[in-house]
N, C-alpha and C positions, 0 to 999 in steps of 0.2 A: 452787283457788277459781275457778270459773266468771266470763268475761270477762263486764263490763257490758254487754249487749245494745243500750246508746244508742252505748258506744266500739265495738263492732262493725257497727253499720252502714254506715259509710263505710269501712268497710276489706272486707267481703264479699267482693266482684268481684275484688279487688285477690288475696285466697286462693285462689278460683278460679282466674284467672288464673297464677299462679304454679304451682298445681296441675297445668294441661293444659301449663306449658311443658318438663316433662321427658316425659309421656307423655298422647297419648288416654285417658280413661277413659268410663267411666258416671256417671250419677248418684250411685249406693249407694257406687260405687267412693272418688270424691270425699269424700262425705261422711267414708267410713271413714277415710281417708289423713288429711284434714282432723282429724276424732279423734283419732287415733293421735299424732301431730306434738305437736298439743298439749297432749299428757297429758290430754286429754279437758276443758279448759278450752273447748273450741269443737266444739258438738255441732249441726251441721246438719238440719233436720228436713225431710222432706219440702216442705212450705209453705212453707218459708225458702229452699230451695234449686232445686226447680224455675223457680219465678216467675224467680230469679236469672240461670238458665242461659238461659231463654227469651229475657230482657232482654240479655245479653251476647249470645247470636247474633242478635237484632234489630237490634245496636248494628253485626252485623258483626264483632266482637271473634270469636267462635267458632263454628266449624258443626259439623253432626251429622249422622249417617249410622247405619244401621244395621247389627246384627254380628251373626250368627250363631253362634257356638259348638257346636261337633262337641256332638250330644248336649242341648244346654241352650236354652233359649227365646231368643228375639231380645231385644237389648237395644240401646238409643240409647246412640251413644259420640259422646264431643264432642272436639274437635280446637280448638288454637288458632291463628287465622289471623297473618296479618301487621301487620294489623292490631291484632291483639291483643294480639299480643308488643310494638308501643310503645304502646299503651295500657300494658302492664303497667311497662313502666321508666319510663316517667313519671308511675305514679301510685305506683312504686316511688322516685323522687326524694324527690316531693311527701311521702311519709310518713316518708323517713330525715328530712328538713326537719324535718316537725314534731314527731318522736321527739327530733331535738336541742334544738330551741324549746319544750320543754317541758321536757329537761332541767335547761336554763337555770334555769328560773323555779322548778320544783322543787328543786332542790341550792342554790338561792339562800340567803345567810346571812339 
């Protein structure tokens, strides 16, 4: 079943970010990894996912470069800074928090 698009928004960045912190990718690249993870519960679309990336490397959160490939066109790869690595554990705190607070009130008798 496909995630609620209103409980995915403030968790987005938080994907990405986790995403660049084991390896640089691409855009297409992210998105696919992102799918694949989720058993295709979290399908990134162009329009969703650009704007994203622009926003976290404005924030500083991640920067981009570009990569050549023996043979295959140039593509933008993004890297995640130092920043963005405690951006991500603190917005990875913030969500174990409220994954438990929500527990709570859900399992409630």
């Amino acid at each position: 079943m496909p995630v609620n698009k209103e409980l995915l928004k403030g968790s987005m960045k938080t994907l990405v970010l986790k995403m660049l912190l084991s390896k640089s990718s691409h855009g297409y690249e992210l998105a696919q990894r992102i799918e694949q993870l989720t058993k295709g519960n979290i399908i990134l679309t162009e329009g969703t996912l650009y704007p994203l990336l622009h926003s976290l490397e404005a924030d500083k959160c991640i920067e981009s470069f570009w990569e050549k490939p023996a043979g295959k066109r140039k593509r933008k790869v993004y890297k995640l800074t130092k920043l963005g690595k405690e951006n991500l554990s603190e917005k990875t705190k913030s969500w174990n928090e409220f994954v438990k607070t929500m527990k709570l009130v859900l399992e409630a008798a």
